[in-house]
C-alpha positions as CSV (number, residue, x, y, z in Angstrom):
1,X,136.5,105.4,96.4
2,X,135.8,108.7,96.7
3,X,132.3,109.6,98.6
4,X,131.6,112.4,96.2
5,X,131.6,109.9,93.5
6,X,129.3,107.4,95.5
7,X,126.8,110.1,96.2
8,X,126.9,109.8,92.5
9,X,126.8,106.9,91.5
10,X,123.9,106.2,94.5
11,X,121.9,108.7,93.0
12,X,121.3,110.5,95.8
13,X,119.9,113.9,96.0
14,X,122.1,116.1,98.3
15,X,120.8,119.5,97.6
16,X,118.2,120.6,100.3
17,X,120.0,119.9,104.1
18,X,117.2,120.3,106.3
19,X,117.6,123.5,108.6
20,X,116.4,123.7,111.9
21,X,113.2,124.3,113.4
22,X,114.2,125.7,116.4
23,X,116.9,127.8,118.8
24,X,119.8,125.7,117.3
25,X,122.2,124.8,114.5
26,X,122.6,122.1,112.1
27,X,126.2,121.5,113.4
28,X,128.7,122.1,115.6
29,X,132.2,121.7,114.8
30,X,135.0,121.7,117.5
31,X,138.9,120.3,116.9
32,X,138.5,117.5,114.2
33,X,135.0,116.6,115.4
34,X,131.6,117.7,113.4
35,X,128.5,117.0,115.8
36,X,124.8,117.0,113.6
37,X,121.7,118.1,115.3
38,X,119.1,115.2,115.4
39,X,117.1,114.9,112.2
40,X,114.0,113.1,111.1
41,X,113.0,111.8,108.2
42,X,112.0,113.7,104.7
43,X,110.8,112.2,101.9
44,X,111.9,113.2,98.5
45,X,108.4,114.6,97.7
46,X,108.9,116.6,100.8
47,X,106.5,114.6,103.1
48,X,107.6,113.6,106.5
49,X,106.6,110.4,107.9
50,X,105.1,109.6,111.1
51,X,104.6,106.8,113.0
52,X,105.1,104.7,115.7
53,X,107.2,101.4,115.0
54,X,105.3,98.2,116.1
55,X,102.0,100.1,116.1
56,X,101.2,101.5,112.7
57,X,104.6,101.3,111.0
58,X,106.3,97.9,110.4
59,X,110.1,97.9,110.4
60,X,110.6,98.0,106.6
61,X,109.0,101.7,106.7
62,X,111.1,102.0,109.6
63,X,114.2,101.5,107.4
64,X,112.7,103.7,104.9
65,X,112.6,106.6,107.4
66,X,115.7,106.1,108.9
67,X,117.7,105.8,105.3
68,X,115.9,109.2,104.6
69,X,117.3,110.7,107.9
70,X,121.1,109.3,106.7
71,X,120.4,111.2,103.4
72,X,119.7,114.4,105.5
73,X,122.4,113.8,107.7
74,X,125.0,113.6,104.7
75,X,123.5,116.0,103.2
76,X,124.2,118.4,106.0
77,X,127.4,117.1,106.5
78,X,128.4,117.9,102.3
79,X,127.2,121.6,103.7
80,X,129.2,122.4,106.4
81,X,132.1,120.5,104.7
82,X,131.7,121.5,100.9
83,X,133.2,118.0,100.0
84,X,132.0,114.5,101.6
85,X,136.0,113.8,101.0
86,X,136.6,115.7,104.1
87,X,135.4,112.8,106.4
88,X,138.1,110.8,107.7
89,X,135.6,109.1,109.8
90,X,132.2,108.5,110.6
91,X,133.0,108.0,114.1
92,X,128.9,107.3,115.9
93,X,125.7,107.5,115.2
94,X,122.8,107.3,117.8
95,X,119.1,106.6,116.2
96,X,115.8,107.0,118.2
97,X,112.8,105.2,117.6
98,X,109.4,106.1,118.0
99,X,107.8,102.6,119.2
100,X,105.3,101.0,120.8
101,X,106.9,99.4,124.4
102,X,107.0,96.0,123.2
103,X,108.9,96.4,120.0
104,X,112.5,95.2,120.2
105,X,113.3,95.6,116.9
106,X,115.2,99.1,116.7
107,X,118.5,97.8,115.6
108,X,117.2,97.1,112.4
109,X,115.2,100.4,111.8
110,X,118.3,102.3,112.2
111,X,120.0,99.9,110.0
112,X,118.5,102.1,107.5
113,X,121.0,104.5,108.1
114,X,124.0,102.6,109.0
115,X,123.6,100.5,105.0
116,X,123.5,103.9,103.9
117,X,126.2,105.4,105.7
118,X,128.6,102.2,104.8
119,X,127.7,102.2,101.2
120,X,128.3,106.4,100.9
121,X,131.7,106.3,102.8
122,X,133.3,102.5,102.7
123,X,135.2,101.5,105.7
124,X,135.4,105.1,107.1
125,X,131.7,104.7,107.6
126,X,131.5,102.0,110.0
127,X,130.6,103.6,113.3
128,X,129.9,103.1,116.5
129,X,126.2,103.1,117.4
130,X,123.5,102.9,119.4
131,X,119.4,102.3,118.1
132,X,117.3,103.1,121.4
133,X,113.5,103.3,121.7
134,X,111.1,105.9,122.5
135,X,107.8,106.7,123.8
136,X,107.6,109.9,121.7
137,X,109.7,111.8,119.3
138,X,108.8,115.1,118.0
139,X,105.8,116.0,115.5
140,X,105.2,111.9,115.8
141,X,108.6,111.3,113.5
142,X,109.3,107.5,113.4
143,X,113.0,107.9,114.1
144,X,115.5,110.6,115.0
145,X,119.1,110.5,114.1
146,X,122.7,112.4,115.1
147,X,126.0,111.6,114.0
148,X,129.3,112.5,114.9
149,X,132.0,112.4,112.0
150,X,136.1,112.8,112.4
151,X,137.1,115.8,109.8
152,X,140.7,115.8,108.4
């Protein structure tokens, strides 16, 4: 199935990629590869989250987050692109979490993403990945999230 028409049928609102807050870009294309700039998460009503997993956020808020950063990420990805269509592959993703050094639990945080990323593109979804902890991510995000996707 086409990802256009599962972006449709998910109901998902593509139209605001974040844009960065710094000295960078939101992607960086080179051969058939298309790198994304870490994101954190944005709510629909334009809040952002924060947090620190296994401290004041539990790992279904985690989830939350990190399906909001998938959003951002595809979103992004539909602009550089124009179409979703265009991704032969999404090849890895690597999610940070915010969390207190006992949690153990960031796998599934960032399975927020992955779920997303698999139900948006099939099989070409399923990527490589890895879900790594952190003592501190910017502005107190829960979770921070690149991706790097095979054009055709």
């Amino acid at each position: 199935m086409s990802a256009e028409l599962r972006v449709k049928e998910l109901g998902l609102d593509l139209s605001r990629p974040p844009q960065p807050m710094a000295n960078y870009v939101s992607t960086v294309r080179t051969g058939n590869l298309l790198y994304t700039s870490g994101q954190g998460p944005k709510m629909p009503d334009g809040s952002v989250p924060t947090g620190k997993l296994g401290l004041d956020m539990d790992v279904a808020a985690g989830y939350q987050s990190a399906r909001q950063v998938a959003i951002g990420l595809i979103s992004t990805v539909r602009a550089e692109l124009g179409t979703l269509d265009r991704v032969k592959r999404v090849v890895k993703l690597l999610g940070m979490v915010n969390c207190a050094p006992d949690f153990k639990d960031q796998p599934n945080v960032i399975n927020g993403a992955s779920d997303l990323i698999v139900e948006v593109f099939g099989e070409r979804g399923r990527h490589a990945r890895s879900a790594v902890g952190m003592a501190a991510l910017p502005n107190g995000i829960p979770v921070e999230i690149e991706m790097i996707i095979e054009v055709e």
